[in-house]
N, C-alpha and C positions, 0 to 999 in steps of 0.2 A: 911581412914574410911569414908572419903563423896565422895567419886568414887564407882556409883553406874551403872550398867552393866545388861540387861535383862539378858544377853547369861550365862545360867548357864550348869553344867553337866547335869542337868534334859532335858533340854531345848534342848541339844545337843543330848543325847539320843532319844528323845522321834525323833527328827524330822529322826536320824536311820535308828528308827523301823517303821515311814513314809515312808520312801526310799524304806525299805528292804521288806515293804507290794506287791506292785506288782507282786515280785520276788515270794512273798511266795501263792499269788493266782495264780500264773503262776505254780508254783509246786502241786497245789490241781487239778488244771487241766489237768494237764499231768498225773499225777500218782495216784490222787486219795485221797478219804477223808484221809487215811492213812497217806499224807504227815501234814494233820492240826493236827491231835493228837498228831503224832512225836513231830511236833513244843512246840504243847501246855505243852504237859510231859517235854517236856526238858527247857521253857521257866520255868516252874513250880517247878522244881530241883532246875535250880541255886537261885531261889529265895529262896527255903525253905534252898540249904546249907549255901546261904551269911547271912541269918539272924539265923540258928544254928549257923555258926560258930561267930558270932558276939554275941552270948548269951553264948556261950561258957567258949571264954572267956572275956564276959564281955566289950565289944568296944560298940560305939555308933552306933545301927545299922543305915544303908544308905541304907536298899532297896527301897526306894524310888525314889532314882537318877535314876532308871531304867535302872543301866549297865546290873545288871543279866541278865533282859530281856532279851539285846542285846546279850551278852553272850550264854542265853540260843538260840535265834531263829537263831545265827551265827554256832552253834554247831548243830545244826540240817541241816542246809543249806548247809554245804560240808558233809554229811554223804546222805546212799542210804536211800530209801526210807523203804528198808525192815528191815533195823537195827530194831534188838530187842530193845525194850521198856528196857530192864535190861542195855544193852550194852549202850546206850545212856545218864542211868543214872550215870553210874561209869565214861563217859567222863565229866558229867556237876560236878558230885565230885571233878575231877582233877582239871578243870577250875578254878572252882570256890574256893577251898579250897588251893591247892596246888599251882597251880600256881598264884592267885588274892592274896589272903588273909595271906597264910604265907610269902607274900614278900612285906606286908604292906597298902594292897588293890591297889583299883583304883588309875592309875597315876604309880604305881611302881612296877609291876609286867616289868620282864624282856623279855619277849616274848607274843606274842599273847595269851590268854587265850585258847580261841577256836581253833584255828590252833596248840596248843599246847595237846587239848584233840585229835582233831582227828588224832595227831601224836600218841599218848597214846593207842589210840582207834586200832591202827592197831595191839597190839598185836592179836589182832583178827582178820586176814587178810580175812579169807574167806569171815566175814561175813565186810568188808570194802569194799569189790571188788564182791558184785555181785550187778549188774547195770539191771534195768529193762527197758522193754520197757516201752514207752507211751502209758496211755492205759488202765494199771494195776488197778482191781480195782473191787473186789470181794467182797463176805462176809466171809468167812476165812482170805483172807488177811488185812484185817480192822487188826484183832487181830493178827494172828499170821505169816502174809505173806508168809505162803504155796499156792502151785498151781500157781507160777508164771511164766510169759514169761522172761525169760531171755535175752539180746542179749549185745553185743562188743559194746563201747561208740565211737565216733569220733577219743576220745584221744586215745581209744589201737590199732587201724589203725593204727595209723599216728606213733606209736611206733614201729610199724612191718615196718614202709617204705612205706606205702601204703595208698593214699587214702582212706578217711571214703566214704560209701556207702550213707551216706546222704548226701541230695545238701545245698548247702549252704541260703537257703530260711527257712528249716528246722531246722540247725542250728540258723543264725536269729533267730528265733521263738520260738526254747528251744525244737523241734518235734524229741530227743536225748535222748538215757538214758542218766545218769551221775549223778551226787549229787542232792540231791534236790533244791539245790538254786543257782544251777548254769548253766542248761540250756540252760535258753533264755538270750540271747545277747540283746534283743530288751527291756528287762523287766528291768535290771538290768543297760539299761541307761537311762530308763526314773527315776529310782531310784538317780542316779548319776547327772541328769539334776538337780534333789529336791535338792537335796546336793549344790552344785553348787548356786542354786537360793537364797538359803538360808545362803550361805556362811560360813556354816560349814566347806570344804574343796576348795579346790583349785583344779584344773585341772592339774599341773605341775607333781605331781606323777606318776596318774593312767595313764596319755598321754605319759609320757616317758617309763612305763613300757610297756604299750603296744605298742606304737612305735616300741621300743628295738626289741620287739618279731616279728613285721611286716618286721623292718629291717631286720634284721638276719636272719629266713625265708625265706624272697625272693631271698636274699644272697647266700644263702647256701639250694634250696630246697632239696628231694629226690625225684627226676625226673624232667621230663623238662615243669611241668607248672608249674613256677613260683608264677605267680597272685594265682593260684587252692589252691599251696601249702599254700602261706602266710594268703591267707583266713580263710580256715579250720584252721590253729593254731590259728588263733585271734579270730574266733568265735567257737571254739570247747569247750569253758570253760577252 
């Protein structure tokens, strides 16, 4: 009881949705106001179902700790920019209710929230798989993301055996369709540098997973540039 520690959940959260800000002005940029609303509505969702569901029935609510937040702007961040505004909300339902909450909140849920909605989320494949270009960014599609440019991400290239059509500078940069917060390479380590500085995490993970993938990769390209190949996989998202 007299071991006393700034570093709380709040504290850890918050410094997050620090990290994950970059990433997420880097997605307003490429794609347009459309990707801050997404955020906002979904950011919005898990907050209002963690605190239904904690009046529900009757727990002590904790949306303050500002996991939902996290929850909600992580659930927007691997989904396309054009997800309906309905689709988005039935993933932060899941998240948040289903996988958080009936397995005893924060700390004991068994899988990723968010990576567990937009597994949920694919019963709707069409609309999980259509990728826009950079670019996008109307007044219909604010609302209802009709009239848009479509085109093929890095990753369904390199699924067919083939080189993505964008260079690797591009990639860097996030100048790719793909999810909205997953893009830019360049955005998402200056996020990870925060993390790091801050000593929320450690670098042992994220460097061996992407390692793994540099390794293997170069290992084992499809065709004979090596480097080309290993590239594109580590900066393709």
């Amino acid at each position: 009881p007299h071991a006393h520690s700034p570093v709380s959940t709040k504290t850890i959260m918050r410094d997050v949705l620090i990290a994950l800000t970059p990433a997420l002005i880097g997605s307003i940029y490429f794609f347009g106001l459309r990707a801050l609303l997404v955020t906002i509505i979904s950011m919005t969702a898990c907050v209002f179902f963690e605190w239904g569901w904690c009046k529900l029935t009757k727990r002590n609510c904790k949306v303050y700790d500002m996991s939902a937040l996290v929850t909600g702007m992580l659930i927007a961040f691997v989904c396309p920019v054009t997800v309906p505004y309905w689709c988005i909300i039935i993933g932060d339902f899941f998240a948040i209710v289903v996988v958080k909450q009936l397995f005893g909140g924060i700390g004991k849920n068994f899988v990723n929230p968010a990576l567990a909605a937009r597994a949920f989320m694919f019963s709707w494949p069409v609309i999980m798989n259509t990728w826009v270009k950079p670019g996008f960014e109307n007044a219909a599609g604010l609302w209802s993301a009709v009239d848009i440019v479509t085109g093929a991400t890095p990753m369904a290239a390199m699924h067919q055996g083939a080189l993505p059509q964008a260079s690797l500078l591009d990639m860097f940069l996030g100048n790719i369709g793909g999810s909205m917060g997953e893009t830019s390479a360049l955005l998402l380590l200056i996020g990870f540098a925060y993390l790091l500085i801050r000593k929320v995490i450690s670098c042992r993970i994220p460097l061996a997973f992407i390692g793994t993938v540099a390794l293997l990769t170069f290992l084992f390209p499809q065709g004979n540039d090596r480097v080309m190949w290993m590239a594109s996989q580590v900066l393709s998202g």
